[in-house]
N, C-alpha and C positions, 0 to 999 in steps of 0.2 A: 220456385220461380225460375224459368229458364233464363239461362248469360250465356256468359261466353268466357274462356279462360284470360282474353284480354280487359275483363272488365272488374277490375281490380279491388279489392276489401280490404279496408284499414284492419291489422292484425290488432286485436283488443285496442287498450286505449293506448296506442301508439299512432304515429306516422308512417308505419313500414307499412308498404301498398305490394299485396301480393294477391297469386289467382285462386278462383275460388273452388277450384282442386291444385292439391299437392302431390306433385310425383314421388313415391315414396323409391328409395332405391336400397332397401334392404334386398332385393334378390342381385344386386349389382357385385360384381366380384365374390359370389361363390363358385360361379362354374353352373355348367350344363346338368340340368337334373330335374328331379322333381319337383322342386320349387324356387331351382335359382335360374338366373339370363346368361345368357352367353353372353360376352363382352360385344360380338356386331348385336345382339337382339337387345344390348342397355344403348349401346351407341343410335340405336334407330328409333328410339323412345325418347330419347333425349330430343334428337331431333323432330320429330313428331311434335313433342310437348312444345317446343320454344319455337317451330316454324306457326303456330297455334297463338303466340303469345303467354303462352306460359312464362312465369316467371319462378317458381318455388318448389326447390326441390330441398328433399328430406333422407337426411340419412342418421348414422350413429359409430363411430370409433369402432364399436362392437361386431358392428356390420361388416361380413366377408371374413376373408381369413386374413389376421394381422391385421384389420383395418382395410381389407379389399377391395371396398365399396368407397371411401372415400379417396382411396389411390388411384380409383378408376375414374370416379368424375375428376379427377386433376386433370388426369389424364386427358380424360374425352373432351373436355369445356375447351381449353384453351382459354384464348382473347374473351370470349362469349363469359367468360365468369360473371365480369362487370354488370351482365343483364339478369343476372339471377338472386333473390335471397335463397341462400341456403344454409340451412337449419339443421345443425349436428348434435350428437348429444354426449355427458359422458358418465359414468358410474358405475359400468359394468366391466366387469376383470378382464383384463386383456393381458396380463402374466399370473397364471394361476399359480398357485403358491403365495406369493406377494400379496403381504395386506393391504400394501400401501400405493397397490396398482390398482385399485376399485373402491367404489363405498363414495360417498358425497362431499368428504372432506379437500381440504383449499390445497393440498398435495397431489391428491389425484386430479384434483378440476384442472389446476395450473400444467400439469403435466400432459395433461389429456390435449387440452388447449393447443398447446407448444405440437404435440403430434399428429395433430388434424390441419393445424395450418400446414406444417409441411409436406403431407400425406398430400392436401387439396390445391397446393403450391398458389395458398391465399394470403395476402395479409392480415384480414379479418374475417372473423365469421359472421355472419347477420343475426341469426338465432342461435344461443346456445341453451339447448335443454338439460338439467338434472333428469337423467332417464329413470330411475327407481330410487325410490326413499330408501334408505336403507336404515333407518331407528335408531343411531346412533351417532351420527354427528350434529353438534350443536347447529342451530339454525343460525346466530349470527355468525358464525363462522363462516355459513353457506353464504350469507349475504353478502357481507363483505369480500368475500373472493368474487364474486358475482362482477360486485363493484369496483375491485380494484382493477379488472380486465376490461370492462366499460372503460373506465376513469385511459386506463392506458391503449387503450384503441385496438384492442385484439379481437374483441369482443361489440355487436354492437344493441344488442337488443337479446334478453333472456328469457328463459321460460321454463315451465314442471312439466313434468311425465310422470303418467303414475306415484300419484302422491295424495293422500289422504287429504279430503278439503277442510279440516280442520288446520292441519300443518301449512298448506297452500294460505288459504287465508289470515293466517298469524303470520306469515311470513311477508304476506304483502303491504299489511299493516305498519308491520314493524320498520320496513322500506319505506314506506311513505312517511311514518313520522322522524325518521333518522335522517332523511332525505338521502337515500341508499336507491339503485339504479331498482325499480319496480318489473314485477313481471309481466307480460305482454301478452303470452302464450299459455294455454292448459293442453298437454297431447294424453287423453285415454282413449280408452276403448269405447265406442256407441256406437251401436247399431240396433238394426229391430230384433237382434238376440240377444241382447246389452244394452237394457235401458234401467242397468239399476245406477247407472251415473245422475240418470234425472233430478234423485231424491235430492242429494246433496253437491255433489260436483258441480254439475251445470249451474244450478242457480248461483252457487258459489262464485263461478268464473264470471257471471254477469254481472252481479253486484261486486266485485275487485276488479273489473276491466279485464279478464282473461280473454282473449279469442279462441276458442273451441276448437280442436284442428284431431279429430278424431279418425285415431288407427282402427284396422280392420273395420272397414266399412261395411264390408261384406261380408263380417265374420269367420275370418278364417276361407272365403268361398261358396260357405255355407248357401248363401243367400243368393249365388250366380245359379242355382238348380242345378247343381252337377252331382248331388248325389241323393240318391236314395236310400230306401229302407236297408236295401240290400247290404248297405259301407255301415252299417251298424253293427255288423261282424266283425270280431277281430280281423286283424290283416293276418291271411295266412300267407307272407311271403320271409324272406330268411332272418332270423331272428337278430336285433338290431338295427335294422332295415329302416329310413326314415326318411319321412314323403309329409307332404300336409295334412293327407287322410290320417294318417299315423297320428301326428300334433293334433289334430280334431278330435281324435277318439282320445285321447291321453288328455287333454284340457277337458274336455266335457262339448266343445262345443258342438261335436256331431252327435248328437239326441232326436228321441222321438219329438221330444217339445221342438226344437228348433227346425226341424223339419216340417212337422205343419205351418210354420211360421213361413217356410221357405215354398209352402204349397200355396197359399195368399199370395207372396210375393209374385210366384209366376201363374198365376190366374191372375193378378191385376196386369201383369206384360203381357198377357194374352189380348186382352179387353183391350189393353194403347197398343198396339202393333208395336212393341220395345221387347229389350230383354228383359229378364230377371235383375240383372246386375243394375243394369240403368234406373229400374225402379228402386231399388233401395239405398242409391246412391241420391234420387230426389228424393226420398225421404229424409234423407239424411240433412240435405243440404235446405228443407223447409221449416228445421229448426234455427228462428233469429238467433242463438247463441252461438253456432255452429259457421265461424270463417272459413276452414276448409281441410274437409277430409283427405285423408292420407292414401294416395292408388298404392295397392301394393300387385300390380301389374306385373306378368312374370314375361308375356310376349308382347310386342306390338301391335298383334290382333287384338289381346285383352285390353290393352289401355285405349286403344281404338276406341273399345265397345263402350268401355267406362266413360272419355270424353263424352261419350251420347248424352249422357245423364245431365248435362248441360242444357238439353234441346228440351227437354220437359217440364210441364207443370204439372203437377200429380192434383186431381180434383178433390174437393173436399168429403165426396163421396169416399173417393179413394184412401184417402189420409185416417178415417175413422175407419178402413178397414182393417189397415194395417194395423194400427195403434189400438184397435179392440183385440187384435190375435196377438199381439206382441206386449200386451199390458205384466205388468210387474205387479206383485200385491203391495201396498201402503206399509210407508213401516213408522212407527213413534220417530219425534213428535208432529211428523206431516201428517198421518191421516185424525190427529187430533186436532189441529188447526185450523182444516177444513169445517164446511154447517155440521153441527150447527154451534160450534163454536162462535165462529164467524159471528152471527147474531147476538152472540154475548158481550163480544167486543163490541161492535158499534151500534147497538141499541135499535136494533131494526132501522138504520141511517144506511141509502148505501152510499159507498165511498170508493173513488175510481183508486184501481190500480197504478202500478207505476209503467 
């Protein structure tokens, strides 16, 4: 359904009103290259997004070097903070060696915390995300730190990344019945080359009140049509050498399968006179569970292109095209559930969904 970035979406079952794309600023404060911004090309994005009504930008502790990216939007915002939720996150090593500078536990969070307000020269943060589960700290522990930064105002609203929806959903339970600050936000990966969140994840965040706010939209790029058969070769350029093509091919997500996927994509932006990127940014956004995807925009031309995807409503024609070439196969116990189970439950009765 086409909006606009000033027309604002309750993040899950919260009151925080943000836009329904998120500026992601992971390429903010690494430097000029093949997948990071020059500090004028983050400055002009920024401003882009918020002359726009933008309100929600996204980063992570981890993000840049030493924290880069969130030194740079201190930097860049100024007075203008007040207008933005912005959404940081923490769990990933930022002194290697140290056990006790990564992992999920109430030492790292509390620390992480303390150095993203100073890094963002904020007093609070609006979203704070657990970035990776790491299987090993206790959950109420994660809760209660959670809470005790809530309770103390550093903190104003929380959320998971990457986190198994069993653990997500015990965890938000267990919040609500302790009466423990609850989570708001769910950040993974979905796109039309990662739709195996559908099984369990997404439904997971609807039924706990998660809002959806899904990184690599475009999979890695995959899906803007920028590459072909041809980037299915190794990179032969100097060994150690590291670009997105590179991360593509070493994740998996540059393949044959995903490539045909990426050939639907730009024959249906042929058919709307749009791009690539902008179609699969409305698909993305015509999933009701889905508040708002994460740009990970490297220029100003690119996030340009991406705001497009605003202007669209992709046709129902369209929507089964995509989601017949990007379908995932069933896995236990949802493809059991489905007829003719169904029938077994309710007695040939039918009965409305929720």
């Amino acid at each position: 359904m086409a909006t606009q970035l000033d027309h604002y979406r309750l993040l899950g079952r919260s009151g925080l009103r943000v836009s329904p794309l998120c500026l992601g600023a992971m390429t903010f404060g690494v430097g000029a290259g093949a997948w990071g911004s020059t500090d004028e090309q983050a400055a002009r994005m920024i401003d882009m997004y918020m002359d726009r009504g933008g309100n929600f930008i996204d980063t992570a502790d981890f993000y840049g070097q030493m924290g880069g990216s969130e030194a740079l939007l201190g930097s860049l915002l100024g007075d203008r903070r007040e207008r933005l939720a912005i959404s940081t996150k923490y769990s990933l090593t930022t002194r290697p060696g140290d056990p006790n500078a990564a992992g999920n536990q109430r030492r790292n969070m509390v620390r992480s915390v303390e150095d993203s307000l100073r890094r963002m020269n904020t007093d609070f943060i609006d979203l704070l995300y657990l970035h990776m589960w790491d299987f090993r700290t206790p959950v109420d522990e994660i809760l209660r730190a959670f809470d005790d930064l809530v309770r103390a105002g550093k903190v104003l609203y929380i959320g998971l990344s990457d986190t198994p929806a069993w653990q997500a959903s015990r965890m938000q339970a267990i919040a609500e019945l302790r009466g423990w600050t609850q989570f708001c936000a769910l950040q993974i990966s979905y796109s039309l080359i990662e739709r195996t969140v559908e099984r369990e994840l997404i439904p997971m965040a609807r039924e706990m009140g998660l809002g959806v706010c899904p990184w690599s939209p475009l999979g890695g790029g995959v899906l803007s049509g920028k590459y072909s058969r041809a980037d299915l070769a190794p990179a032969s350029g100097p060994a150690g050498a590291y670009d997105r093509k590179t991360m593509n091919l070493a994740t998996g997500r540059l393949n044959e399968t995903n490539l045909a996927v990426a050939d639907v994509v730009s024959e249906v932006a042929g058919e709307i006179g749009c791009s690539p990127a902008q179609v699969a940014l409305a698909w993305t956004l015509a999933n009701p569970a889905v508040c708002a995807p994460v740009l990970g925009a490297r220029t100003p031309e690119q996030l340009e292109d991406n705001l497009g995807a605003l202007d669209l409503t992709l046709s129902a024609d369209h929507l089964a095209k995509l989601d017949q070439v990007s379908a995932v196969p069933p896995v236990f116990p949802m493809d059991v559930l489905k007829s003719p189970a169904e029938a077994m439950m309710f007695g040939g009765v039918r009965v409305a969904d929720r």
